[in-house]
PyMOL Python script that loads the backbone (N, CA, C, O; Angstrom):
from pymol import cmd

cmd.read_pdbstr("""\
ATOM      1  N   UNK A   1     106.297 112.248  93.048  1.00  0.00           N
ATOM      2  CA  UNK A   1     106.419 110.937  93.662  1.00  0.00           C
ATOM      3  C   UNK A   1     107.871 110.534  93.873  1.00  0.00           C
ATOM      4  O   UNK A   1     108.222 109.451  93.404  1.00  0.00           O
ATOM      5  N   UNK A   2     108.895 111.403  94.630  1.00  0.00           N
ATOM      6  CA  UNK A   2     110.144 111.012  94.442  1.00  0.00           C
ATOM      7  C   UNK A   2     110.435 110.143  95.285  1.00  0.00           C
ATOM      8  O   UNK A   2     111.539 109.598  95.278  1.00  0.00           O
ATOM      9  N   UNK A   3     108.962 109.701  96.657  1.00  0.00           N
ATOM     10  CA  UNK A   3     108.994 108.834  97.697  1.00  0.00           C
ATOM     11  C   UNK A   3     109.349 107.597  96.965  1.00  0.00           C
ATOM     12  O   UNK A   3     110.114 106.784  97.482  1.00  0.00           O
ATOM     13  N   UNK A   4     108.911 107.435  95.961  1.00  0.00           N
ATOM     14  CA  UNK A   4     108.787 106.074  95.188  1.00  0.00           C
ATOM     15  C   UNK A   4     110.657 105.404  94.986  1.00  0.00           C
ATOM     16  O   UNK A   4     111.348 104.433  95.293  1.00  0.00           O
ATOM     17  N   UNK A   5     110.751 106.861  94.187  1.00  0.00           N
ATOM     18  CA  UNK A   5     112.843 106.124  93.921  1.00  0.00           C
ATOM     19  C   UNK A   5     113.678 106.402  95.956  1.00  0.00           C
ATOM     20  O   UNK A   5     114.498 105.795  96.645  1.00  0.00           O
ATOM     21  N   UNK A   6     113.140 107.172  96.059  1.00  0.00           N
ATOM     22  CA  UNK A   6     113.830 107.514  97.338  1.00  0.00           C
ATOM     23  C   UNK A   6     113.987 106.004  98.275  1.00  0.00           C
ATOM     24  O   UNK A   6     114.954 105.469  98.819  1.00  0.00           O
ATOM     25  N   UNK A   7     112.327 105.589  98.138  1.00  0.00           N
ATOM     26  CA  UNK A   7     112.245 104.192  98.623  1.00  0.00           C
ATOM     27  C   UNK A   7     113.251 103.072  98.043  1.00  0.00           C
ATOM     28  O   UNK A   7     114.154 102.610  98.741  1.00  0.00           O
ATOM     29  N   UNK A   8     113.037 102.695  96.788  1.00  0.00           N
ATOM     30  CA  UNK A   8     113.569 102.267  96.046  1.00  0.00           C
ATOM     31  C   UNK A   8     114.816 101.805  95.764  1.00  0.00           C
ATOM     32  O   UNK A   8     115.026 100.777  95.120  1.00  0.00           O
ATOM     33  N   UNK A   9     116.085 102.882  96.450  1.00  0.00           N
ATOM     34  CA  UNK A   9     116.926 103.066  96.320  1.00  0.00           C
ATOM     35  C   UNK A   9     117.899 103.911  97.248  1.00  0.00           C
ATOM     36  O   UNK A   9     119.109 103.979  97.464  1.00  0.00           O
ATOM     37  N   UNK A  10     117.271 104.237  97.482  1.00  0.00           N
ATOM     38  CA  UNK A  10     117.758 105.320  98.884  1.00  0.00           C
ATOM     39  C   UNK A  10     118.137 106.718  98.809  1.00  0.00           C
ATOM     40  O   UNK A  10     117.700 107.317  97.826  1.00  0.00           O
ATOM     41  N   UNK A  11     118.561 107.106  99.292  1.00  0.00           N
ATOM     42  CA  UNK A  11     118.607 108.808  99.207  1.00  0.00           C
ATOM     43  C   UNK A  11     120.358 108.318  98.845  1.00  0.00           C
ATOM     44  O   UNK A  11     120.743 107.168  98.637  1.00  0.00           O
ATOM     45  N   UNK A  12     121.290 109.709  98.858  1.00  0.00           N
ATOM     46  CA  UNK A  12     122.586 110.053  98.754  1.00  0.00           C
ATOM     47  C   UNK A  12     123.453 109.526  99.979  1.00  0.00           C
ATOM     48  O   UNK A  12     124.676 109.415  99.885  1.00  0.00           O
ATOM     49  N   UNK A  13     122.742 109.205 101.146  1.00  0.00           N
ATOM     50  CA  UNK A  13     123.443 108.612 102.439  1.00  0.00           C
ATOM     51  C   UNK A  13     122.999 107.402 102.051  1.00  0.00           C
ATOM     52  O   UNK A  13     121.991 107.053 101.438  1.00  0.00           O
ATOM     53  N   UNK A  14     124.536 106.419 102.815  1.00  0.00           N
ATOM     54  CA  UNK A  14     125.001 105.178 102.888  1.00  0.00           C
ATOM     55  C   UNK A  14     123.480 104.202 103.669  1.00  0.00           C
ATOM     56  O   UNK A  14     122.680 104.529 104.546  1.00  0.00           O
ATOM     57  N   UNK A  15     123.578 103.376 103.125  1.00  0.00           N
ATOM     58  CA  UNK A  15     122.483 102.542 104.209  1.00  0.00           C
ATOM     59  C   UNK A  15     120.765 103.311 103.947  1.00  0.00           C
ATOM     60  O   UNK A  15     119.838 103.338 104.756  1.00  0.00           O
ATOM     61  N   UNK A  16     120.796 103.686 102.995  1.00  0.00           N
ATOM     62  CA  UNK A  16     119.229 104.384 103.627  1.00  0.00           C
ATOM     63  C   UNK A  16     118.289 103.852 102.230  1.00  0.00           C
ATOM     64  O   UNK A  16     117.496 104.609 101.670  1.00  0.00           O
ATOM     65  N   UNK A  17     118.536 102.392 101.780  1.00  0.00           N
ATOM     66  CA  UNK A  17     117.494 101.820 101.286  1.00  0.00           C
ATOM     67  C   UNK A  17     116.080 101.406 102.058  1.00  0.00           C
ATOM     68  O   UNK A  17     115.893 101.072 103.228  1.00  0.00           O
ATOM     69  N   UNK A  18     115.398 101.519 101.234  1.00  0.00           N
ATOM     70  CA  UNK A  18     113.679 102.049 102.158  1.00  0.00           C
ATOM     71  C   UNK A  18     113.696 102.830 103.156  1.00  0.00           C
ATOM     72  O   UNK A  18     113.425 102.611 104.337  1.00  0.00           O
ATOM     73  N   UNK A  19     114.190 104.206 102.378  1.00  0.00           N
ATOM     74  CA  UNK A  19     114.156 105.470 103.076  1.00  0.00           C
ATOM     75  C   UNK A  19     112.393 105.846 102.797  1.00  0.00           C
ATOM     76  O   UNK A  19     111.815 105.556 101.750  1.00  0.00           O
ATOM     77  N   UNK A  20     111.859 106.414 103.761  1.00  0.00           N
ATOM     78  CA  UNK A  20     110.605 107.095 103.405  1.00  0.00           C
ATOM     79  C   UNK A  20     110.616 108.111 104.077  1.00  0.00           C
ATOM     80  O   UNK A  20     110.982 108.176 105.251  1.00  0.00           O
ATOM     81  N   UNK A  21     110.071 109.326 103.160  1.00  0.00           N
ATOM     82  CA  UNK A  21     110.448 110.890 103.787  1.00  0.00           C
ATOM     83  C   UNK A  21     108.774 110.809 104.544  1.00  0.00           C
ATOM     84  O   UNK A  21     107.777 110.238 104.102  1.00  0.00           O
ATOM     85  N   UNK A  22     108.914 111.483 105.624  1.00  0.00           N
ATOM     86  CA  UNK A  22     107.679 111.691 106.392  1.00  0.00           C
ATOM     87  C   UNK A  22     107.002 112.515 106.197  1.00  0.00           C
ATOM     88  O   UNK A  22     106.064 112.782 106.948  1.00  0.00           O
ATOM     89  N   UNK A  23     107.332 113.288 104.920  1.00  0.00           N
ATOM     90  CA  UNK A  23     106.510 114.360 104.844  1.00  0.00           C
ATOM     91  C   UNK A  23     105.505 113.930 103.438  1.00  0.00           C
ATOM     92  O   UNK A  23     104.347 114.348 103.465  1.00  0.00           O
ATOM     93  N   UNK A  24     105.777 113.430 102.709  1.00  0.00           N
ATOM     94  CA  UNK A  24     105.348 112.347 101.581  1.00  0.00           C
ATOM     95  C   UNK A  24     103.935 112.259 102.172  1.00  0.00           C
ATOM     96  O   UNK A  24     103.660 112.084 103.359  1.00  0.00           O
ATOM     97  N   UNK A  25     102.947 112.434 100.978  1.00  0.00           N
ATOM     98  CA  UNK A  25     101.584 111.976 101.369  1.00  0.00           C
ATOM     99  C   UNK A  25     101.331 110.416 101.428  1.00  0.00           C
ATOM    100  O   UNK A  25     100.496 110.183 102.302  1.00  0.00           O
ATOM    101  N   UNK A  26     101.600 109.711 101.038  1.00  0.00           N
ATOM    102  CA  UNK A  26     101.883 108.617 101.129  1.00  0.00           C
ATOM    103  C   UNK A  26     102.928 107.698 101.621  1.00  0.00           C
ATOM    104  O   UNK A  26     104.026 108.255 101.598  1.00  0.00           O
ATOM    105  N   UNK A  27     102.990 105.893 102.273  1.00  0.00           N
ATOM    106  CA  UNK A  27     103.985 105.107 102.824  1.00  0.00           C
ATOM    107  C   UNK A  27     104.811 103.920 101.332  1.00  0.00           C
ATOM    108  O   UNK A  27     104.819 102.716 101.589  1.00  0.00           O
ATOM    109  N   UNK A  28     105.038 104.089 100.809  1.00  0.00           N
ATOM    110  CA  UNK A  28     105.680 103.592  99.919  1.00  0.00           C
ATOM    111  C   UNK A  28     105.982 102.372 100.248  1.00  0.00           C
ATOM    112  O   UNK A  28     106.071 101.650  99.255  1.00  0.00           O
ATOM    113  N   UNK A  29     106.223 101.714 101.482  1.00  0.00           N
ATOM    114  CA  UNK A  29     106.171 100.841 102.256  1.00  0.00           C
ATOM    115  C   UNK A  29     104.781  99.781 101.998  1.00  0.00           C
ATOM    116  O   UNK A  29     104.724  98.551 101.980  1.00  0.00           O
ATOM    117  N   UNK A  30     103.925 100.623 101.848  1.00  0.00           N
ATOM    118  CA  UNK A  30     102.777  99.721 102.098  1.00  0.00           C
ATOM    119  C   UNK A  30     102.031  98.861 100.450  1.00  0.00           C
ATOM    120  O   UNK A  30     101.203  97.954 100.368  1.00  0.00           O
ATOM    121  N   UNK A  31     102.650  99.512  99.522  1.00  0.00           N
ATOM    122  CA  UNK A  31     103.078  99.174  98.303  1.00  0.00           C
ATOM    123  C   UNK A  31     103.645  98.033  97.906  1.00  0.00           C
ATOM    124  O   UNK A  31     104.682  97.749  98.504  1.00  0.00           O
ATOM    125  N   UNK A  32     103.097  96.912  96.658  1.00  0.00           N
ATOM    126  CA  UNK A  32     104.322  96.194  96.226  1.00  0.00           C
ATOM    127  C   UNK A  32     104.600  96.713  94.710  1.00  0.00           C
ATOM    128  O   UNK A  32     103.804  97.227  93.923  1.00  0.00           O
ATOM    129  N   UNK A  33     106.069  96.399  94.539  1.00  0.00           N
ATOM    130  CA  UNK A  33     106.448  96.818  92.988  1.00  0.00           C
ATOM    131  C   UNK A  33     106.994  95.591  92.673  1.00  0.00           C
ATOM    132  O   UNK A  33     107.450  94.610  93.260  1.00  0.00           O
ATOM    133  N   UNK A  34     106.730  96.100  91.182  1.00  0.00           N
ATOM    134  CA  UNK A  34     107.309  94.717  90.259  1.00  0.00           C
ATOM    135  C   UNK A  34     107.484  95.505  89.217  1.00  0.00           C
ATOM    136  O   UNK A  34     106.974  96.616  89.074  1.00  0.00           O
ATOM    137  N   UNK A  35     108.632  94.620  88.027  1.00  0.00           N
ATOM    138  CA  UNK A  35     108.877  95.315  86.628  1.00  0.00           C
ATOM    139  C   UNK A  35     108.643  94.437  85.872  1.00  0.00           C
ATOM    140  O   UNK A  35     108.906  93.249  86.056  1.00  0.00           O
ATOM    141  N   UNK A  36     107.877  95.138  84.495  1.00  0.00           N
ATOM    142  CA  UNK A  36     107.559  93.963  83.791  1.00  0.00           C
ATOM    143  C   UNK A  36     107.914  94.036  81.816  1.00  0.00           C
ATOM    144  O   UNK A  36     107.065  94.581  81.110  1.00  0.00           O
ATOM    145  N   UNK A  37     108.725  93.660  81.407  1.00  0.00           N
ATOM    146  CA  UNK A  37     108.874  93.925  80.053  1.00  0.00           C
ATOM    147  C   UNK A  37     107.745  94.295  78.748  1.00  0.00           C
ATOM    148  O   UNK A  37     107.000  93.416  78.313  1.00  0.00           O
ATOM    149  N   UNK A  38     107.738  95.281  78.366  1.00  0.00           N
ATOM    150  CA  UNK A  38     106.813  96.087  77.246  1.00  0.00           C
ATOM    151  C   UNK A  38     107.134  95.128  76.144  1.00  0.00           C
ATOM    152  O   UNK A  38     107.630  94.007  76.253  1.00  0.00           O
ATOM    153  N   UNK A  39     106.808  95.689  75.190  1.00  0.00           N
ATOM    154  CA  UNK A  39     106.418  95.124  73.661  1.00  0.00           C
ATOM    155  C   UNK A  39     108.247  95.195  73.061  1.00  0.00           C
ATOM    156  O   UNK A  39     108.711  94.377  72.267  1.00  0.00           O
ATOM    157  N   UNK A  40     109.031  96.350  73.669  1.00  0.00           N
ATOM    158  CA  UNK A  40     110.094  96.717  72.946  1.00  0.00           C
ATOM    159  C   UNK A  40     111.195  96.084  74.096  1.00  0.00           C
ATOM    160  O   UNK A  40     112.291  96.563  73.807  1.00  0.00           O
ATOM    161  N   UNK A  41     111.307  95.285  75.164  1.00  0.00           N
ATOM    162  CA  UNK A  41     111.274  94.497  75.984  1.00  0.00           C
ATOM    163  C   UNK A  41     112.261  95.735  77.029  1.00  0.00           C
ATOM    164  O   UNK A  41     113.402  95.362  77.301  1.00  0.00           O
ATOM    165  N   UNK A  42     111.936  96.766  77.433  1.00  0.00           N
ATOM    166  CA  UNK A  42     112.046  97.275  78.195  1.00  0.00           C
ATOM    167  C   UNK A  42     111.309  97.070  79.621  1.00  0.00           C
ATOM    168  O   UNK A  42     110.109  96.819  79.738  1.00  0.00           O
ATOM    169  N   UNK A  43     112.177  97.211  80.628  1.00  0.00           N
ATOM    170  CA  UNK A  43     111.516  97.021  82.276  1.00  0.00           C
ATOM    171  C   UNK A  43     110.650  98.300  82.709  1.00  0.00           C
ATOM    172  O   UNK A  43     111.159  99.415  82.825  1.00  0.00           O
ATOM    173  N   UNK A  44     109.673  98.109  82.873  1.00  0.00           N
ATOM    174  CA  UNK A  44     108.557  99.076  83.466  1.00  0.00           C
ATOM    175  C   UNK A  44     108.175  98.953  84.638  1.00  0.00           C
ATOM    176  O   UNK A  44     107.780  97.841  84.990  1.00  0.00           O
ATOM    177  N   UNK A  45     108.179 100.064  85.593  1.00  0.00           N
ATOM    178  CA  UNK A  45     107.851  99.541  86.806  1.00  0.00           C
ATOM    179  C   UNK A  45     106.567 100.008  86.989  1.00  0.00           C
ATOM    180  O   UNK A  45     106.179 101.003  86.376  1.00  0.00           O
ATOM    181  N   UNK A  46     105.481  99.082  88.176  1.00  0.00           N
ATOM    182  CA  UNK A  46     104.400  98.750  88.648  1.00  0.00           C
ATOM    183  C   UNK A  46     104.394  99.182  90.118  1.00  0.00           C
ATOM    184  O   UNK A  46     105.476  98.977  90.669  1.00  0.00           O
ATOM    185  N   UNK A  47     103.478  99.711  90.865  1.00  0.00           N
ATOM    186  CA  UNK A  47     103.303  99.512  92.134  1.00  0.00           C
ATOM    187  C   UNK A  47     101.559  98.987  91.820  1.00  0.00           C
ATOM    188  O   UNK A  47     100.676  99.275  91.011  1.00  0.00           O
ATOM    189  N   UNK A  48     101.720  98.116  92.929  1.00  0.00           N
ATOM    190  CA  UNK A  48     100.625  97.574  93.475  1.00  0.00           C
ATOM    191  C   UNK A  48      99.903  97.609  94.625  1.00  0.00           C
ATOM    192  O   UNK A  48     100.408  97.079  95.614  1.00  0.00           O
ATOM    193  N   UNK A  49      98.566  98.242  94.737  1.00  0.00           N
ATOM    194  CA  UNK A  49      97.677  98.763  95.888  1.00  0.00           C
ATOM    195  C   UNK A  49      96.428  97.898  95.804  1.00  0.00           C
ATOM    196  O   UNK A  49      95.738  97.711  94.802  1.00  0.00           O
ATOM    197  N   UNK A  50      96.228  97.331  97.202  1.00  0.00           N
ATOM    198  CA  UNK A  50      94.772  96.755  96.984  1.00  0.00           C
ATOM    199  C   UNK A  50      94.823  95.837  95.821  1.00  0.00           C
ATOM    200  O   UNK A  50      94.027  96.179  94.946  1.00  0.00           O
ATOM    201  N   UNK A  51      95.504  94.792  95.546  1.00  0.00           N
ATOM    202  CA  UNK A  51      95.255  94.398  93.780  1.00  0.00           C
ATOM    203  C   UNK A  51      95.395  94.804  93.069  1.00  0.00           C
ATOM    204  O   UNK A  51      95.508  94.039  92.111  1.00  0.00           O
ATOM    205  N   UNK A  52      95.505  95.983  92.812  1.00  0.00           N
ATOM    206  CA  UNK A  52      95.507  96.998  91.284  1.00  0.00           C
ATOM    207  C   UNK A  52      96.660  97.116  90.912  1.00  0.00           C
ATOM    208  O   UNK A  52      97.505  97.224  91.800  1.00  0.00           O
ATOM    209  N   UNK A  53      97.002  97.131  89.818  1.00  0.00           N
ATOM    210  CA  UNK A  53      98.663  97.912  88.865  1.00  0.00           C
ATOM    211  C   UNK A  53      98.282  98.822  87.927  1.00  0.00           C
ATOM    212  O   UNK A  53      97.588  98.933  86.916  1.00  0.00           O
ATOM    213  N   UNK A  54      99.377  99.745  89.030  1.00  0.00           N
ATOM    214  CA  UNK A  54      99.523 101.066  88.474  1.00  0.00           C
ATOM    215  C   UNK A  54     100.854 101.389  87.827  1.00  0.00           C
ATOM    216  O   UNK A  54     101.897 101.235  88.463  1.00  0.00           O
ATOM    217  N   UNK A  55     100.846 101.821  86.612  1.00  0.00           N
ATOM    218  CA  UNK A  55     102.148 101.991  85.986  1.00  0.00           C
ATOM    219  C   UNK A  55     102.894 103.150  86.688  1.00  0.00           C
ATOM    220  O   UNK A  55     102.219 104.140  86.973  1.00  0.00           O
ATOM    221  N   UNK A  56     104.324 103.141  87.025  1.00  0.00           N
ATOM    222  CA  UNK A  56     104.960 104.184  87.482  1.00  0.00           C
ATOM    223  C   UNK A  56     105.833 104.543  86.217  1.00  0.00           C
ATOM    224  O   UNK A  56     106.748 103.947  85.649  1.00  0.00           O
ATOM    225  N   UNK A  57     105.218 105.709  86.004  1.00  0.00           N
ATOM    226  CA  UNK A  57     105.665 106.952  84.444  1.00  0.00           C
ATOM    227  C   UNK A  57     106.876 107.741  85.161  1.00  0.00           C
ATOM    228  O   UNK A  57     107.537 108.182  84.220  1.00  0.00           O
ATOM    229  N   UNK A  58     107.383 108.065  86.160  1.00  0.00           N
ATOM    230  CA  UNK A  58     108.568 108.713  86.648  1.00  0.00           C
ATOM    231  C   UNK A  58     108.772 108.056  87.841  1.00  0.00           C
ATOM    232  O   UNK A  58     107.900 107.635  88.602  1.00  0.00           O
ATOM    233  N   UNK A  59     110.887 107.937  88.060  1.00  0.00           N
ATOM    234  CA  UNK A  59     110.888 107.668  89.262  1.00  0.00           C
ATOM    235  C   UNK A  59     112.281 108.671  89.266  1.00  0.00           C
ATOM    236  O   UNK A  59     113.066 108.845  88.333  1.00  0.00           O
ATOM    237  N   UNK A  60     112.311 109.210  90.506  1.00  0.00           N
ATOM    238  CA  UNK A  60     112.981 110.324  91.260  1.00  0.00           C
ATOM    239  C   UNK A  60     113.627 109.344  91.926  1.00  0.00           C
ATOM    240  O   UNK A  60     113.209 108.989  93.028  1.00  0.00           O
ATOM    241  N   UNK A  61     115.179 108.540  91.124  1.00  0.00           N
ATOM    242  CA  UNK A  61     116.705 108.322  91.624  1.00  0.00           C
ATOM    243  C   UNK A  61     117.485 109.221  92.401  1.00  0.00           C
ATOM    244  O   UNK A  61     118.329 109.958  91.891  1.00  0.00           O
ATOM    245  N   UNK A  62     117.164 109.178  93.952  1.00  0.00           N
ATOM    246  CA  UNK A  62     117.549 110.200  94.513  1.00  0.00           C
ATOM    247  C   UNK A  62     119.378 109.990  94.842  1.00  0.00           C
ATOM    248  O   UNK A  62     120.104 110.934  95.155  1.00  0.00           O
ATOM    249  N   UNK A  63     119.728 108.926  94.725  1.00  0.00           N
ATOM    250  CA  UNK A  63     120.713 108.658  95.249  1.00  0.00           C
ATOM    251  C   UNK A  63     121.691 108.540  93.940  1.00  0.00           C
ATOM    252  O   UNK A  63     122.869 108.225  94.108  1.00  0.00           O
ATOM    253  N   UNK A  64     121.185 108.796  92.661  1.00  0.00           N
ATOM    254  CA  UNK A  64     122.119 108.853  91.639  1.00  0.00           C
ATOM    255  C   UNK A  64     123.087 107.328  91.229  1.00  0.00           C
ATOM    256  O   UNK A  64     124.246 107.084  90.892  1.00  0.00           O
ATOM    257  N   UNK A  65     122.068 106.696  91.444  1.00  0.00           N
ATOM    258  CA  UNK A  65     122.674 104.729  91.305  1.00  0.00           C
ATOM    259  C   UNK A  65     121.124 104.692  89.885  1.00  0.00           C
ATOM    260  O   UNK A  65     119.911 104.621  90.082  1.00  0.00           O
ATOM    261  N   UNK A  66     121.772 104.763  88.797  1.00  0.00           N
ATOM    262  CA  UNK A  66     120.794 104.556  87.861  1.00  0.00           C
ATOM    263  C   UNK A  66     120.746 103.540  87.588  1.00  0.00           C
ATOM    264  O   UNK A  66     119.607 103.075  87.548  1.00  0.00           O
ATOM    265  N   UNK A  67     122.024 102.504  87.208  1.00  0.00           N
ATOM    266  CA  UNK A  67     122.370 101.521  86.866  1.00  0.00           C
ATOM    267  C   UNK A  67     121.113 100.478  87.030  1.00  0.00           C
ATOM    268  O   UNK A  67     120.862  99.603  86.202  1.00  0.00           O
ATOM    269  N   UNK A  68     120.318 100.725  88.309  1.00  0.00           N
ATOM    270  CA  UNK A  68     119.674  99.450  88.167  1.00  0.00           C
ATOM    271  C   UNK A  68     118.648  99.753  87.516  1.00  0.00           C
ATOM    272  O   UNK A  68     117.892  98.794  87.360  1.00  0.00           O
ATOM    273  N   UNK A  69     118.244 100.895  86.979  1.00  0.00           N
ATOM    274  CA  UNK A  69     116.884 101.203  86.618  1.00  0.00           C
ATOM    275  C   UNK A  69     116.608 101.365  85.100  1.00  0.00           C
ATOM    276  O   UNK A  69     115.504 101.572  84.597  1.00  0.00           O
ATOM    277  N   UNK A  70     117.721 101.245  84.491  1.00  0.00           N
ATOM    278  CA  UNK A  70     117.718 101.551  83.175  1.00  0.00           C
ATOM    279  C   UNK A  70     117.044 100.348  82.066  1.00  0.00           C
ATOM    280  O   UNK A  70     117.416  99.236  82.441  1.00  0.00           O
ATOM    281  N   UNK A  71     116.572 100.304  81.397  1.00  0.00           N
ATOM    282  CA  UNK A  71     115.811  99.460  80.829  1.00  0.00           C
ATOM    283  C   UNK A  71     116.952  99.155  79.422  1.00  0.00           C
ATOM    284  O   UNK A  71     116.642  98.357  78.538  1.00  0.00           O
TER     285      UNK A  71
END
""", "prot")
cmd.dss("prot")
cmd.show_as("cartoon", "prot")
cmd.util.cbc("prot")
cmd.orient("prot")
């Protein structure tokens, strides 16, 4: 799911926040995310489909900007 950080954050080129690779089985686009603090008050991120939250367990920082993701 590296569509997810790729989106997220963008690839290694300038400007390419909500990048989505076309080859990706999925639009990452069509998704909402949110982060939400655990028990140990770390940020966890969520995408949301149809109503539902789904925990996102890996995200593929393609562009090497961790800073915002670190809990």
């Amino acid at each position: 799911f590296c569509t997810i950080g790729q989106f997220l954050r963008g690839t290694y080129l300038p400007n390419s926040l909500g990048y989505h690779n076309l080859e990706s089985i999925f639009d990452p686009n069509k998704l909402e995310y949110v982060w939400e603090e655990d028990c140990y008050k770390r940020l966890i991120p969520y995408a949301i489909c149809n109503g539902k939250k789904v925990k996102i367990n890996n995200l593929h920082i393609h562009s090497k900007q961790l800073k915002n993701f670190k809990s």
